[in-house]
C-alpha positions in Angstrom: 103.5 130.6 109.2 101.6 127.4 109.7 98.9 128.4 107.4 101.2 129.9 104.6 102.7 126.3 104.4 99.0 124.7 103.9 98.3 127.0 101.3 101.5 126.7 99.7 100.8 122.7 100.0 97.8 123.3 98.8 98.3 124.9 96.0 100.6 122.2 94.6 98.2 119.2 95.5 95.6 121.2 93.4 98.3 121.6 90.1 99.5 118.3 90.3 96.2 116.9 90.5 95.3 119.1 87.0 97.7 117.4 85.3 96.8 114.1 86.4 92.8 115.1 85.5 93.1 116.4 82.6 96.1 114.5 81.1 97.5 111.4 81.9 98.8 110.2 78.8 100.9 113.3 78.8 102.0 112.5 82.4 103.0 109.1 80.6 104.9 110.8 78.2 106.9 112.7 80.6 107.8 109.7 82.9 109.2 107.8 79.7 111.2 110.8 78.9 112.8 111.1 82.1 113.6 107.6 82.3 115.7 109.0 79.6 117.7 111.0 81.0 120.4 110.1 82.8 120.2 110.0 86.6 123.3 112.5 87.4 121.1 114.9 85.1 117.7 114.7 87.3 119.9 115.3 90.0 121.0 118.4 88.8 117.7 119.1 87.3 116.2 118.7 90.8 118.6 121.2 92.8 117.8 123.8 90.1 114.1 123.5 90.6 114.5 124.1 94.4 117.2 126.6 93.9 114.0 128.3 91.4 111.5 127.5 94.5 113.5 128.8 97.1 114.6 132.4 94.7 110.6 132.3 94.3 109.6 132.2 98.0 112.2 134.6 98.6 111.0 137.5 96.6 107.0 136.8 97.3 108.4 137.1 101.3 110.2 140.4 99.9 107.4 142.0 98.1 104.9 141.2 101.3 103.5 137.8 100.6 
């Protein structure tokens, strides 16, 4: 279980780090638009990106993963 959670960490480090490497401006871009939107709105933005995350784990854990 340990190690699934490295590579899952992992494995976001080495995304994240892409789109710092290969585009920051676009990473600038992003943080203005966010600043944006309101707060209440990230909010709910955020809980439906781990709702996504957690729907995701669940069916790679279903099909075997």
């Amino acid at each position: 279980m340990l190690g699934v959670a490295l590579l899952a960490l992992g494995l976001v480090l080495i995304v994240e780090g892409l789109v710092y490497a290969l585009a920051p401006s676009i990473v600038e871009d992003l943080l203005a638009m966010l600043r944006a939107i309101p707060e209440t709105q990230r909010r709910y933005m955020g809980l439906a990106a781990m709702a996504l995350g957690l729907l995701l784990v669940w069916l790679a854990k279903a099909l075997g993963a």
